[in-house]
MARNU-712446 format. One record per residue (C-alpha): residue in one letter; residue number from 1; y, x, z. Coordinates in nm, 4 decimals. Layout:
<atom code="A" pos="NUM" Y="Y" X="X" Z="Z"/>
...
% end
This chain:
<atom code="X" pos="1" Y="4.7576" X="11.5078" Z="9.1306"/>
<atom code="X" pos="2" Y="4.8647" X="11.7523" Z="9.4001"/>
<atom code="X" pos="3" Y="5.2026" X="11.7732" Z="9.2159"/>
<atom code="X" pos="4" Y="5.2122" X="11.3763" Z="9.1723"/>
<atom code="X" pos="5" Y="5.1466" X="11.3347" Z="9.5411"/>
<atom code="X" pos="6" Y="5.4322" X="11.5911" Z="9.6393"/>
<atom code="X" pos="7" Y="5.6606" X="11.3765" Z="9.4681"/>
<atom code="X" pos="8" Y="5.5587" X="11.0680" Z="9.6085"/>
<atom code="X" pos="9" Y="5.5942" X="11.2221" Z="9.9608"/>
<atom code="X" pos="10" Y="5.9706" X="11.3668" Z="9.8413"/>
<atom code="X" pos="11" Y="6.0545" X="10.9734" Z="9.7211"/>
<atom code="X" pos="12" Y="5.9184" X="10.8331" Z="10.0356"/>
<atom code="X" pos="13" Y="6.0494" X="11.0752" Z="10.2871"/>
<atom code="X" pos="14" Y="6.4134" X="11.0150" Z="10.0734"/>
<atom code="X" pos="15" Y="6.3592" X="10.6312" Z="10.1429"/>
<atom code="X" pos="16" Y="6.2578" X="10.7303" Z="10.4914"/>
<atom code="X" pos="17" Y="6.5801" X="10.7885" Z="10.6058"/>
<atom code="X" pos="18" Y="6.8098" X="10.5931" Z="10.8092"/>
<atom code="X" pos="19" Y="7.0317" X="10.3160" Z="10.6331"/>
<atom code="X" pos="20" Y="7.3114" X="10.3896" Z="10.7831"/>
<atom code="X" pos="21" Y="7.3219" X="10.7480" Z="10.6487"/>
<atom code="X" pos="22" Y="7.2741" X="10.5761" Z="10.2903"/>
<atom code="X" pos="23" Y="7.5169" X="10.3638" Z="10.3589"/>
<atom code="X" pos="24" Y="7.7605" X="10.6265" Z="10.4688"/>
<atom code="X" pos="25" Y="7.6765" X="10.8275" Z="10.1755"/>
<atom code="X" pos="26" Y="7.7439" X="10.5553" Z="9.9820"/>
<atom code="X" pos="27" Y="8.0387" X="10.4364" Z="10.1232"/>
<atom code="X" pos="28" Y="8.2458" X="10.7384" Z="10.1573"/>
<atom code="X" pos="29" Y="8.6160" X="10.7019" Z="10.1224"/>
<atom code="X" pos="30" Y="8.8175" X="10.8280" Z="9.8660"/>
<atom code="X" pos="31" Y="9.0829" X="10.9972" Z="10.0565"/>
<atom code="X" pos="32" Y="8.8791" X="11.2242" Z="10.3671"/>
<atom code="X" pos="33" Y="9.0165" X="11.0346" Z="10.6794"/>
<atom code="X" pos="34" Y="9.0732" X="11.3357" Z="10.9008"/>
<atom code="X" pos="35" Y="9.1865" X="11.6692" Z="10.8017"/>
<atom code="X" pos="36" Y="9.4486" X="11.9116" Z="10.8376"/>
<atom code="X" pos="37" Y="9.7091" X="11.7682" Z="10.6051"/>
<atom code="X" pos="38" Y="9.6223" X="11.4176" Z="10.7605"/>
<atom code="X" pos="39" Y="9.6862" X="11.5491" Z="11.0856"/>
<atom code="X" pos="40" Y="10.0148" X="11.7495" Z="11.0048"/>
<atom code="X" pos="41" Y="10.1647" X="11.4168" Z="10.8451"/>
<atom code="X" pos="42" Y="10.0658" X="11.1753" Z="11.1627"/>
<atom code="X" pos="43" Y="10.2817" X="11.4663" Z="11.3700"/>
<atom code="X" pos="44" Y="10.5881" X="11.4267" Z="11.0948"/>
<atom code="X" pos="45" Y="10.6316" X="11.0819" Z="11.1270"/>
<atom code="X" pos="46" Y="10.5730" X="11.0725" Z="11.4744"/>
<atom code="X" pos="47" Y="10.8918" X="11.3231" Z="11.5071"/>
<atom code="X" pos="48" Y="11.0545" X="11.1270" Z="11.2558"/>
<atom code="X" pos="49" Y="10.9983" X="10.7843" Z="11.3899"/>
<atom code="X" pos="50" Y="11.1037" X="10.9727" Z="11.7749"/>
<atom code="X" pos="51" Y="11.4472" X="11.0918" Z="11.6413"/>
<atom code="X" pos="52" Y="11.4879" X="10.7618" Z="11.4000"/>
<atom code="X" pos="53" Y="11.4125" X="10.5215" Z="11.7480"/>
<atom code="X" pos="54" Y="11.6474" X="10.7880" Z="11.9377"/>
<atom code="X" pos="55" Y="11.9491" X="10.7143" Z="11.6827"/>
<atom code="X" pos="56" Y="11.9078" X="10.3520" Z="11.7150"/>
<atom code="X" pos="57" Y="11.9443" X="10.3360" Z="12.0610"/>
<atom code="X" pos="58" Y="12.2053" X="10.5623" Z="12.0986"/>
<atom code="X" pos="59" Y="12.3485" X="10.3158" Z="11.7986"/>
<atom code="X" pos="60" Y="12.3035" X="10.0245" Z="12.0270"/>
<atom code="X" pos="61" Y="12.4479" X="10.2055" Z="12.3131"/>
<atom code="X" pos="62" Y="12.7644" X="10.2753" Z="12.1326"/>
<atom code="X" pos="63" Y="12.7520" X="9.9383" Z="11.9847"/>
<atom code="X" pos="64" Y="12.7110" X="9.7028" Z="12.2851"/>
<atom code="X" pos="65" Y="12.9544" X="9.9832" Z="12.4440"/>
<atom code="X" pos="66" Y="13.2279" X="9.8682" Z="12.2165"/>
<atom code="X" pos="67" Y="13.1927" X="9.5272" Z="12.2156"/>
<atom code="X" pos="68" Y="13.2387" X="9.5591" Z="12.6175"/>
<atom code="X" pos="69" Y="13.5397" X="9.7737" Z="12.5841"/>
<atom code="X" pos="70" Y="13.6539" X="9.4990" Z="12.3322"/>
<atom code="X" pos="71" Y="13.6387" X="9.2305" Z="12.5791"/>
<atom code="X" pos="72" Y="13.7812" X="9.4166" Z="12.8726"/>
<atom code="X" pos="73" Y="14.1009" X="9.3992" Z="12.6199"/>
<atom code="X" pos="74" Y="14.1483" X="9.0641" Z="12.6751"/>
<atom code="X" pos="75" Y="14.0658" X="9.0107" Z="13.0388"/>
<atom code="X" pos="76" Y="14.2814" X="9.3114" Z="13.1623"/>
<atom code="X" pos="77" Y="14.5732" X="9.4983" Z="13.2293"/>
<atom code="X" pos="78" Y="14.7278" X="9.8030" Z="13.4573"/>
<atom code="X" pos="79" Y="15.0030" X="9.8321" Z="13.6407"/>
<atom code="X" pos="80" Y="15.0853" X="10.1418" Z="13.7196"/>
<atom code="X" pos="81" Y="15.3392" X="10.2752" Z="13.9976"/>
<atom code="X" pos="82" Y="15.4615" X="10.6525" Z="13.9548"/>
<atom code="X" pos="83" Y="15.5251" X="10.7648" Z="14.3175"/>
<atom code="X" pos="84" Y="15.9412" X="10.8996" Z="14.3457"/>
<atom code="X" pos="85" Y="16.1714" X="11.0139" Z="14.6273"/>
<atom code="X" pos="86" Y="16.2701" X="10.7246" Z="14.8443"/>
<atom code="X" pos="87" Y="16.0057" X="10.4999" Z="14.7049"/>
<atom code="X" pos="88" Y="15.8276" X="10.2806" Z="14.9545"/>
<atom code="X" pos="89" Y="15.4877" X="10.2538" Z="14.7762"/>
<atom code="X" pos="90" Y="15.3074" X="9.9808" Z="14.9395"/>
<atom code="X" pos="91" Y="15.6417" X="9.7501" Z="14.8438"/>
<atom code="X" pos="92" Y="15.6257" X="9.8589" Z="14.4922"/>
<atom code="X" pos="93" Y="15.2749" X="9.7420" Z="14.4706"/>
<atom code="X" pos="94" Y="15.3726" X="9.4234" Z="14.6416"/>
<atom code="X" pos="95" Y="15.6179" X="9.3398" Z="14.4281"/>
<atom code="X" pos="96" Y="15.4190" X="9.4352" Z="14.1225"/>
<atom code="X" pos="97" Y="15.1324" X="9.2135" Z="14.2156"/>
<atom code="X" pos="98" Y="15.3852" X="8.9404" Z="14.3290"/>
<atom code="X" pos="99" Y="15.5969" X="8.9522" Z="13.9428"/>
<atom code="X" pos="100" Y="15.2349" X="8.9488" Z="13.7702"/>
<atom code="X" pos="101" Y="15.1246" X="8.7124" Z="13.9523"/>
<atom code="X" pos="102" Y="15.3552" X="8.4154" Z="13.8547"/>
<atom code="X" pos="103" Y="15.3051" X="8.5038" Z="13.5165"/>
<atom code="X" pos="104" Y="15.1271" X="8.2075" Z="13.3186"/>
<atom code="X" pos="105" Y="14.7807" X="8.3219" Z="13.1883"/>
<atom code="X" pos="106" Y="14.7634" X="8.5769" Z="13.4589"/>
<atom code="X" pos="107" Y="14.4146" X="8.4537" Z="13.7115"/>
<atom code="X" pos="108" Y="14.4408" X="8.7357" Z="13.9448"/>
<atom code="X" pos="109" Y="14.6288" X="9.0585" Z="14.0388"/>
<atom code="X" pos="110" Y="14.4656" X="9.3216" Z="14.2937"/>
<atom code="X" pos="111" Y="14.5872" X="9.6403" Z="14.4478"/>
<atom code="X" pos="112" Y="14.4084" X="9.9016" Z="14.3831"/>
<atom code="X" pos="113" Y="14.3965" X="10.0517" Z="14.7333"/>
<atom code="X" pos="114" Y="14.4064" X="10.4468" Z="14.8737"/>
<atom code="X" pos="115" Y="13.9826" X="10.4396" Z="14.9282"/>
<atom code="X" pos="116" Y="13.9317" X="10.3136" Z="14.5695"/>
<atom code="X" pos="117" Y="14.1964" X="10.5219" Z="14.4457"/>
<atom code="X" pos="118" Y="14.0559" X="10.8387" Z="14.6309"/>
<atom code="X" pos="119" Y="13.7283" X="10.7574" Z="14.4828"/>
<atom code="X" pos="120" Y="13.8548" X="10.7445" Z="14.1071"/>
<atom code="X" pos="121" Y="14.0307" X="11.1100" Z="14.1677"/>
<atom code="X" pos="122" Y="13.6949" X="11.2341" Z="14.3484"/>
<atom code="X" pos="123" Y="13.5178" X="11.3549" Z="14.0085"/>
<atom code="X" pos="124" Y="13.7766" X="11.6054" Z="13.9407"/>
<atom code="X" pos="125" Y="13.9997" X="11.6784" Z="14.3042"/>
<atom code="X" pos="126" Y="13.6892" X="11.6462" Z="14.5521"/>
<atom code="X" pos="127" Y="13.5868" X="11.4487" Z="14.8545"/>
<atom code="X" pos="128" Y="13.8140" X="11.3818" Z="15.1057"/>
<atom code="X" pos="129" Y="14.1369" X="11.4155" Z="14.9543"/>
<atom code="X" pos="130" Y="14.4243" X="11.2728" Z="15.1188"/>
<atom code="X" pos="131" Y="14.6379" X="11.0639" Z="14.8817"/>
<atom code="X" pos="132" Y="14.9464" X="11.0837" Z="15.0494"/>
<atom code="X" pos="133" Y="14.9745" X="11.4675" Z="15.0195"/>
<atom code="X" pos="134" Y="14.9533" X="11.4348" Z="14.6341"/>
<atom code="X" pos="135" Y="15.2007" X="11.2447" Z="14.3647"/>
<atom code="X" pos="136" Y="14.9452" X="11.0379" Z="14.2771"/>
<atom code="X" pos="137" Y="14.9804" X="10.7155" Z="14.0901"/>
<atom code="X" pos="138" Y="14.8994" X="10.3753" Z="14.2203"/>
<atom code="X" pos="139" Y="14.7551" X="10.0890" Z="14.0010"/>
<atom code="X" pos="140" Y="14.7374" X="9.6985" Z="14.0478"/>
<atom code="X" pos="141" Y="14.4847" X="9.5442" Z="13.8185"/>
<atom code="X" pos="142" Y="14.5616" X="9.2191" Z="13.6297"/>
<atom code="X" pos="143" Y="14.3206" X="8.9811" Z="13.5322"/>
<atom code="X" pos="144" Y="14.4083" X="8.7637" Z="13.2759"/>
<atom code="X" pos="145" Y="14.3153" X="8.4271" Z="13.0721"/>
<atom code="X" pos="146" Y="14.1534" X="8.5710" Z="12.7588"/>
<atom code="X" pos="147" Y="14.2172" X="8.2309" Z="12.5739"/>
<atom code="X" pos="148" Y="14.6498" X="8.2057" Z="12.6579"/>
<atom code="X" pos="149" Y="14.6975" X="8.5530" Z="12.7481"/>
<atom code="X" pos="150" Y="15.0701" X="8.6010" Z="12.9293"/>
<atom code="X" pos="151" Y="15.3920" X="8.7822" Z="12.7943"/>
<atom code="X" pos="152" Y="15.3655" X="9.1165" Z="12.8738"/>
<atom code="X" pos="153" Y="15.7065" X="9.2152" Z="12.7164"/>
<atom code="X" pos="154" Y="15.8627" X="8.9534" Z="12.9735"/>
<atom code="X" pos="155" Y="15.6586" X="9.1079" Z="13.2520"/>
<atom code="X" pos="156" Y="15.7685" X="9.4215" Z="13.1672"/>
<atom code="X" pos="157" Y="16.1167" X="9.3685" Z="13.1618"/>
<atom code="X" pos="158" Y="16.0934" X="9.2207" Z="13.5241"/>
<atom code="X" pos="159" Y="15.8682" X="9.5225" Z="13.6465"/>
<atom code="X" pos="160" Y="16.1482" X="9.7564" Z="13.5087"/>
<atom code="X" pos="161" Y="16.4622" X="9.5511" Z="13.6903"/>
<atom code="X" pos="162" Y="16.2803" X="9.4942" Z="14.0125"/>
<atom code="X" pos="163" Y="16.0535" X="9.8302" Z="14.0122"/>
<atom code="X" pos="164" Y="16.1886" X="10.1313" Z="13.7756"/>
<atom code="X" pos="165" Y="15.8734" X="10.2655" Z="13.8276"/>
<atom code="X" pos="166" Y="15.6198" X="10.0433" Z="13.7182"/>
<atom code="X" pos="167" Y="15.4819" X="10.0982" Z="13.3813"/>
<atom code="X" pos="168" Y="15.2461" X="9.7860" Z="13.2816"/>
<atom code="X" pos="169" Y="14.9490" X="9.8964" Z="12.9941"/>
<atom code="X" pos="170" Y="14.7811" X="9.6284" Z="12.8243"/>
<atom code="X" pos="171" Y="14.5046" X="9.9181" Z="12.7005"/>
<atom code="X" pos="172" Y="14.5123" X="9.7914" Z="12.3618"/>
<atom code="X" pos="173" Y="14.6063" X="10.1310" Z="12.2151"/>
<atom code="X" pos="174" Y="14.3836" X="10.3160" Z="12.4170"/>
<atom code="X" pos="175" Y="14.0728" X="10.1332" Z="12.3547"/>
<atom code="X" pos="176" Y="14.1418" X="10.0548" Z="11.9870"/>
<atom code="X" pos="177" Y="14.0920" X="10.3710" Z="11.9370"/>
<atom code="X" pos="178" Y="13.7907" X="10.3999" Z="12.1417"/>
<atom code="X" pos="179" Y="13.6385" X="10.1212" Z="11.9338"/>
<atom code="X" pos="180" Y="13.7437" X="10.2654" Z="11.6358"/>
<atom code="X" pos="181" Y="13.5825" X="10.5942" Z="11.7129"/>
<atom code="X" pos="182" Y="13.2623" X="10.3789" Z="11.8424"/>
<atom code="X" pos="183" Y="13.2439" X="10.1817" Z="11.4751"/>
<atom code="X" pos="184" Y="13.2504" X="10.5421" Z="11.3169"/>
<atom code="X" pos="185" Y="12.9650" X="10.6782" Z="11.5311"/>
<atom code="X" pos="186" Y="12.7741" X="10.3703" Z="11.4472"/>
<atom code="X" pos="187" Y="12.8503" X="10.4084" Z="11.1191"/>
<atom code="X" pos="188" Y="12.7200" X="10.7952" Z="11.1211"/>
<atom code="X" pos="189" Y="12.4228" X="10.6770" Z="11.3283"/>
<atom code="X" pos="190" Y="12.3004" X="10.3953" Z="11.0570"/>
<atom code="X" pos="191" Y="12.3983" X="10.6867" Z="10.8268"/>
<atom code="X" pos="192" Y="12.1467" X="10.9032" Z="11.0001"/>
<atom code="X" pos="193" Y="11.8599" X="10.6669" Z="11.0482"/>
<atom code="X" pos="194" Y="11.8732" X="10.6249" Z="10.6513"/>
<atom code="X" pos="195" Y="11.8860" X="10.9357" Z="10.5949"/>
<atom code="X" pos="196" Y="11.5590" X="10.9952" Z="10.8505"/>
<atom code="X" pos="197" Y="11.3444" X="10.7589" Z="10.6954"/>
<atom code="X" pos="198" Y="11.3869" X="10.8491" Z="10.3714"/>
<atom code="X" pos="199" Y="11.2727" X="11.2143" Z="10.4717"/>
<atom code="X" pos="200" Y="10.9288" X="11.0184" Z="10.5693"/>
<atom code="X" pos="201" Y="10.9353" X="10.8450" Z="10.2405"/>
<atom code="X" pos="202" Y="10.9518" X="11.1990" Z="10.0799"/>
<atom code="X" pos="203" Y="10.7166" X="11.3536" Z="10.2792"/>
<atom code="X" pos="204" Y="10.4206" X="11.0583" Z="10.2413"/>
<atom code="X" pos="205" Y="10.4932" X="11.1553" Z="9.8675"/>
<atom code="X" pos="206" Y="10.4050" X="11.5070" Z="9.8958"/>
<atom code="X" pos="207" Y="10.1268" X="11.4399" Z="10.1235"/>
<atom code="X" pos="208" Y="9.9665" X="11.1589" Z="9.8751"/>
<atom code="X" pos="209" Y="10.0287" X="11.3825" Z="9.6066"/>
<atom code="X" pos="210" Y="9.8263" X="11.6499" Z="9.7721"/>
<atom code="X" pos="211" Y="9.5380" X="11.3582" Z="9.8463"/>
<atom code="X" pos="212" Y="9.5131" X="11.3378" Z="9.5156"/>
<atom code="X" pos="213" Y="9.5204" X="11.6542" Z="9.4184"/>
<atom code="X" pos="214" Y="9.2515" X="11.7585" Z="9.6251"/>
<atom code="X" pos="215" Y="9.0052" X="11.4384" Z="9.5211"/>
<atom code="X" pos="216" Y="9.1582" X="11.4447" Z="9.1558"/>
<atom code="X" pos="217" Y="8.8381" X="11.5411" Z="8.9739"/>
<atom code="X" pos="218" Y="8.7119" X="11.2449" Z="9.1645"/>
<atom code="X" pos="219" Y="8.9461" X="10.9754" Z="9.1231"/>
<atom code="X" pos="220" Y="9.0211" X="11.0794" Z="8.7320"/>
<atom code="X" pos="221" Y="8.6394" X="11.0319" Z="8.7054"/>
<atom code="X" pos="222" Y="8.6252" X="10.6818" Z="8.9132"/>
<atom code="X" pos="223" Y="8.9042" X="10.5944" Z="8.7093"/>
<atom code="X" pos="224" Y="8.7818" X="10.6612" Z="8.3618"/>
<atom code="X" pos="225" Y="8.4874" X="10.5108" Z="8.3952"/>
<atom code="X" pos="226" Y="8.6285" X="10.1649" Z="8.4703"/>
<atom code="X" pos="227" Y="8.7505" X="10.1199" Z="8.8184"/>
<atom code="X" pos="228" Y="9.0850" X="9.9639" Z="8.8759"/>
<atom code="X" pos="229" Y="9.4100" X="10.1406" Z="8.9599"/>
<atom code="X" pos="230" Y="9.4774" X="9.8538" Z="9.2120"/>
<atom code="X" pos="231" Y="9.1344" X="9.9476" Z="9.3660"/>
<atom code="X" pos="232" Y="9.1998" X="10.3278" Z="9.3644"/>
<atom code="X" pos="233" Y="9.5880" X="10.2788" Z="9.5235"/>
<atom code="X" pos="234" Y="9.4228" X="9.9983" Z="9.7906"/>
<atom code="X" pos="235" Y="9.2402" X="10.3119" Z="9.9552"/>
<atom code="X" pos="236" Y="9.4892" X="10.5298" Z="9.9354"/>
<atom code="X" pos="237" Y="9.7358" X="10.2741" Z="10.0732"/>
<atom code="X" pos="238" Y="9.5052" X="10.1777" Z="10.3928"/>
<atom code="X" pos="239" Y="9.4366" X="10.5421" Z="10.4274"/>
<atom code="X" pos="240" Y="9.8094" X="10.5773" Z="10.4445"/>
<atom code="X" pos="241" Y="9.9214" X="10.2492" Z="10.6143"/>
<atom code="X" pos="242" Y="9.6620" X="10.4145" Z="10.9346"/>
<atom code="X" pos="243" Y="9.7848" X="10.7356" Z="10.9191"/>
<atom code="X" pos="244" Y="10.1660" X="10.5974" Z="10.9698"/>
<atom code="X" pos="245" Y="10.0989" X="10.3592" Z="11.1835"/>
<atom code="X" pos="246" Y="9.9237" X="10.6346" Z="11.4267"/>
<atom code="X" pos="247" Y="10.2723" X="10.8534" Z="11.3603"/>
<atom code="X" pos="248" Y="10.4913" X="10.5902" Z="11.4052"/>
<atom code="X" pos="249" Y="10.3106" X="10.4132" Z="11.7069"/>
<atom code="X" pos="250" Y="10.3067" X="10.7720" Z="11.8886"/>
<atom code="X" pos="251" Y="10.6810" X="10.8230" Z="11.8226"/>
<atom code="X" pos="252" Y="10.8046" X="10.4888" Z="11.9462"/>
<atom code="X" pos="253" Y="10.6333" X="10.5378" Z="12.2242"/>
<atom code="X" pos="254" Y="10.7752" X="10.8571" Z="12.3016"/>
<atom code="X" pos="255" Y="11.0988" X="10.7161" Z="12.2206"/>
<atom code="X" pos="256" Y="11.0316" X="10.4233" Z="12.4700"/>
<atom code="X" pos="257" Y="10.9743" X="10.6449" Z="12.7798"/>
<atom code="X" pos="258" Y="11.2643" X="10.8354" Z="12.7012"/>
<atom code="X" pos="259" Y="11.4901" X="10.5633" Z="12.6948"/>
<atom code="X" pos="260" Y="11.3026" X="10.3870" Z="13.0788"/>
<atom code="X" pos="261" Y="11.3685" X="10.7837" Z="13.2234"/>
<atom code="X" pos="262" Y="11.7393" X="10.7395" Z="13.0934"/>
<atom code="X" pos="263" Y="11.7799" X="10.4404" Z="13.2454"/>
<atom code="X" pos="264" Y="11.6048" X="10.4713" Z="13.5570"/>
<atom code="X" pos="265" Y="11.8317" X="10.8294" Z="13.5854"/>
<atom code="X" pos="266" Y="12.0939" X="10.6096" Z="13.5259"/>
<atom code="X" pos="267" Y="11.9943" X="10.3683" Z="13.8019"/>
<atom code="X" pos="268" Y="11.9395" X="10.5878" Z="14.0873"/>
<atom code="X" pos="269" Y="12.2940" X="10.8021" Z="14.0412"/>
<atom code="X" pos="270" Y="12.4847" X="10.4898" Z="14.0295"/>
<atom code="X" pos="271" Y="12.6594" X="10.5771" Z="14.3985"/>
<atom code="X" pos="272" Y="12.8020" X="10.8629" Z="14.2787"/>
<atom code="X" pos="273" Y="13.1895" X="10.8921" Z="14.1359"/>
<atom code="X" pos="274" Y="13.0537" X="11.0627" Z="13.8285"/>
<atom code="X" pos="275" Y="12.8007" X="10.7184" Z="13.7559"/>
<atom code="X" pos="276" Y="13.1289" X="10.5188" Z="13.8172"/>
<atom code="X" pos="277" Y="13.2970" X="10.7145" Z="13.5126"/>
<atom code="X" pos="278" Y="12.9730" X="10.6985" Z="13.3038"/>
<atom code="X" pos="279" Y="12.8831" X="10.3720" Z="13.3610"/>
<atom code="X" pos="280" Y="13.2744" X="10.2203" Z="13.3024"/>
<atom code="X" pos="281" Y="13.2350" X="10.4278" Z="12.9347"/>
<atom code="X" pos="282" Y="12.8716" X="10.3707" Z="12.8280"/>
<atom code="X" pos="283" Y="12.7684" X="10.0958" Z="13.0951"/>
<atom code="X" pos="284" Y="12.4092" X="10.1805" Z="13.2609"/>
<atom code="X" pos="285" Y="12.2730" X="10.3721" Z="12.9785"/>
<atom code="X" pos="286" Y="12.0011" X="10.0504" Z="12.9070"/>
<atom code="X" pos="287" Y="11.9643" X="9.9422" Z="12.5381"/>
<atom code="X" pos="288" Y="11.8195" X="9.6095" Z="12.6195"/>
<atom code="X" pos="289" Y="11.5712" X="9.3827" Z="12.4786"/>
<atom code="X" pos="290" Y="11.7544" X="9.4210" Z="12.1393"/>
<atom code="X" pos="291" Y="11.7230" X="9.7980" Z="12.1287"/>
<atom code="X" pos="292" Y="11.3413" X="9.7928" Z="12.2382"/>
<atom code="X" pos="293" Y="11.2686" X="9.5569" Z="11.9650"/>
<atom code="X" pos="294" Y="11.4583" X="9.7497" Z="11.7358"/>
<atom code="X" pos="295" Y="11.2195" X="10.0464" Z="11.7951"/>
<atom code="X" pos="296" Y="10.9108" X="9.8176" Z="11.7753"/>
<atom code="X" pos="297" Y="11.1179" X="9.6939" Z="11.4014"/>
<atom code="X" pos="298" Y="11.1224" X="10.0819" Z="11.3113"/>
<atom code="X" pos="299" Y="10.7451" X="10.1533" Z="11.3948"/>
<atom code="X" pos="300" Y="10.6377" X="9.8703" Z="11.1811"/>
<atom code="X" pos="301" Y="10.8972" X="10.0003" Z="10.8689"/>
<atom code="X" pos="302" Y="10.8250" X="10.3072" Z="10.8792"/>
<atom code="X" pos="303" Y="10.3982" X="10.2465" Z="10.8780"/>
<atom code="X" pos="304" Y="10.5150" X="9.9488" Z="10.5931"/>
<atom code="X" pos="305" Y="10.6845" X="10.2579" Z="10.3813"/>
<atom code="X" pos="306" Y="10.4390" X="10.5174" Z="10.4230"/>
<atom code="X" pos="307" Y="10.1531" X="10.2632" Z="10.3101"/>
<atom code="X" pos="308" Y="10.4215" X="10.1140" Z="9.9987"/>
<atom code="X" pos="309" Y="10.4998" X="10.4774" Z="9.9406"/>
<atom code="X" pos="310" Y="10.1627" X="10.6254" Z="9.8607"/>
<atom code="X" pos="311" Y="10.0636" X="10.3113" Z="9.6365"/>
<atom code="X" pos="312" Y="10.3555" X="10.3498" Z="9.4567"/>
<atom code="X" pos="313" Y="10.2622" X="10.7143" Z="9.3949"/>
<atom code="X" pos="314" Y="9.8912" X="10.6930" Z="9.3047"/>
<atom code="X" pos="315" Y="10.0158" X="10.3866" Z="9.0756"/>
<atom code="X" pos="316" Y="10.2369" X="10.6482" Z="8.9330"/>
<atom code="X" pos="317" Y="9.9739" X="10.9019" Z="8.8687"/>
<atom code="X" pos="318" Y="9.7288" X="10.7044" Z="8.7601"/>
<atom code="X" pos="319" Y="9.9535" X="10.5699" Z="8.4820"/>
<atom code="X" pos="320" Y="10.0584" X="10.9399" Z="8.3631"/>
<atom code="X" pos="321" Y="9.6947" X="11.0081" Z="8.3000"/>
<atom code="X" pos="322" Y="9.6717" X="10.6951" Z="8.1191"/>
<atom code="X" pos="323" Y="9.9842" X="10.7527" Z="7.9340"/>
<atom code="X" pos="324" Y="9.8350" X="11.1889" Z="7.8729"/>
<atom code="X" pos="325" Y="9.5080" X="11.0458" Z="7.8225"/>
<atom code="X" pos="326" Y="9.3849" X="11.0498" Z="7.4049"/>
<atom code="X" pos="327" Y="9.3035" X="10.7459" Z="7.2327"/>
<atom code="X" pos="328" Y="8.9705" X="10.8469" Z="7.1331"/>
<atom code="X" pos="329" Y="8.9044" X="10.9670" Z="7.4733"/>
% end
């Protein structure tokens, strides 16, 4: 009886306790939601997504970058004015802007004058730097009508007969190559970002494979005694699918306040003669609403591939132990 009633205490003191711990005991996941491994993958794809969300801005940078040096082709041109013995300068220019300026398709032509010109040369000769005591060149800039551009090899041959030496540059040369060069960095970028996310790919792979590993005896046993590889790969894939989603949210983030420091940086120097230089190259260092929802597009393809990439891998394991598995097992 004594024995009986022990028992009966064990039972009810087992039925005692709370439901939630039952339920917990009960409903224990397959994969362990935190631990080590979990923790080093969330820190992988956040660097991942970082640098991947780093390349695509610096993509759209170079990008948007060329399509504005592709439109200043058709909306400008230089005259330039070597200075010479005898050479009355502020003539030259006036005659330059004077032949452009009858020119059909030309809208406007403006002297560059000795402040702005000072300010150009500042970056590399220094402040206050006196023009006159240097050959420098002068410039008049020529807007023109992008739809019926004018003849330039007419207005050249005027600028030669009337001033020797004026030398009129259309830029095409120069900044075809700039493009070029800025369509071969985006090219290397794309390149890059590929490259990036299928490192992530790889390493959710070994990181599911380890999962399993360490809960094999547990899924092998789940699964031969009836339960569903869709079942088995849906908790692996959530598991995964948070995990990513906690990388990738961190590392757009961080990728995010990067690029609001850049631009602010880029904001507050913009009255110096070293902004002017950086900003007529890369404009104000802003990737715009496209780039920011290009980085939000990343976060939510690289959590999509982590949580495709470990279903696709338990499905794969699962079927190799059905396929190594005997016939009368």
């Amino acid at each position: 009886m004594t024995e009986l009633a022990e028992q009966h205490d064990g039972q009810g003191a087992d039925e005692a306790k709370p439901a939630s711990e039952r339920a917990q005991r009960k409903m224990a996941p397959i994969v362990p939601s935190q631990n080590i491994a979990g923790r080093a993958l969330i820190s992988v794809i956040a660097i991942m997504t970082f640098l991947s969300c780093l390349t695509l801005g610096a993509v759209t940078l170079v990008r948007d970058t060329a399509s504005m040096w592709e439109n200043q082709i058709a909306r400008e041109a230089t005259i330039q004015i070597k200075p010479s013995e005898g050479l009355d300068m502020e003539a030259a220019l006036a005659a330059a802007q004077r032949i452009a300026s009858e020119f059909a398709g030309v809208r406007a032509a403006r002297i560059v004058d000795r402040a702005a010109t000072a300010r150009l040369l500042e970056p590399w000769l220094g402040a206050g730097l006196n023009i006159d005591e240097l050959p420098v060149p002068r410039l008049v800039i020529v807007t023109i009508d992008e739809d019926s551009p004018p003849d330039f090899a007419s207005m050249r041959a005027m600028l030669a007969a009337e001033v020797p030496s004026a030398m009129l540059d259309d830029h095409r040369t120069w900044v075809d190559r700039l493009v070029a060069m800025a369509r071969t960095t985006v090219t290397l970028g794309v390149a890059v970002l590929v490259l990036m996310l299928s490192a992530t790919v790889l390493s959710v792979v070994f990181a599911t494979r380890g999962a399993m590993a360490g809960n094999g005896h547990i899924i092998e046993v789940l699964h031969f005694v009836g339960a569903e590889a869709r079942f088995i790969a849906t908790e692996f894939r959530h598991h995964f699918l948070l995990t990513g989603m906690k990388g990738a949210a961190v590392g757009g983030l961080a990728a995010v306040v990067v690029f609001i420091v850049f631009s602010w940086w880029s904001s507050m120097n913009l009255a110096t003669p070293e902004a002017d230089q950086a900003t007529a190259l890369f404009g104000n260092f802003a990737i715009g609403v496209t780039g920011y929802a290009g980085v939000a597009l990343v976060v939510a393809v690289v959590g999509a591939l982590t949580a495709a990439t470990s279903h696709f891998t338990v499905v794969t394991y699962l079927s190799d132990i059905d396929v190594g598995r005997p016939d009368g097992g």
